[in-house]
Structures are given as C-alpha cells and as structure tokens.
N, C-alpha and C positions, 0 to 999 in steps of 0.2 A: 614482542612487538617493536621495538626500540632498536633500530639497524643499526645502530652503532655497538650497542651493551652487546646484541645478540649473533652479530655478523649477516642478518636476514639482509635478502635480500628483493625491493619489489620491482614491479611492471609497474608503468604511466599510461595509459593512452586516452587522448582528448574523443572523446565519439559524437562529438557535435561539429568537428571541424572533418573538413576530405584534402585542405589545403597540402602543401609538401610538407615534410617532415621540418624540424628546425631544433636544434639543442636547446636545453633546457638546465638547468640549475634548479632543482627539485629542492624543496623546502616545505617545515609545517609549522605550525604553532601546535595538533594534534597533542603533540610527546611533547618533549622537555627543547628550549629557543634554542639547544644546539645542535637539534639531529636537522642532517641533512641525508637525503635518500641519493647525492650524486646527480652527475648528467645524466637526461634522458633525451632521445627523440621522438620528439611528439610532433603532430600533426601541427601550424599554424595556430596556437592560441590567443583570444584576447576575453577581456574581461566579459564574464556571464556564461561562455562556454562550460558545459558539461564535461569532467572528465573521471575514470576510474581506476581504480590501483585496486591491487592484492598481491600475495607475496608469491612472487618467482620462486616453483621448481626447483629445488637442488638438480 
C-alpha cells in the first residue's frame, strides 16, 4: 500500500469539481507522515470537495 516501500503507483481525481485541471502535490497522513503519492492533475480543488484514488495499472 505504501508508494514509496512498494514502488505502487496511484490515480487522483477530484469528481465534485469540472473546473480545469491544476498540479497538485499529493499527500496523506493515511500511511506513515512521509509518503507522498507525487504531482497530480486534478480538476480545481478547494476545501470539502469530494475526491478518489486507487492504484494505477501497471
């Protein structure tokens, strides 16, 4: 589960926004304070938006 230990790799996408896309600096407290999942582009987020992830495909 842990993209750093495992080299996995996920998806982002906000499904409450239709705004344009914008980079993102993907972050969790989920796993351990220093996994970061990377940039993503996602839709125009702000706080309270909906959004989902699961792990990318090889």
């Amino acid at each position: 589960m842990r993209p750093a230990l495992y080299n996995a790799k996920y998806r982002f996408e906000n499904i409450s926004s239709d705004s344009s896309e914008k980079s993102y600096e993907v972050v969790t407290l989920i796993y351990e304070s220093t996994d970061t999942f990377g940039e993503h582009l996602l839709a125009e987020t702000k706080r309270g938006d909906i959004s989902e992830s699961g792990q990318q495909e090889p």
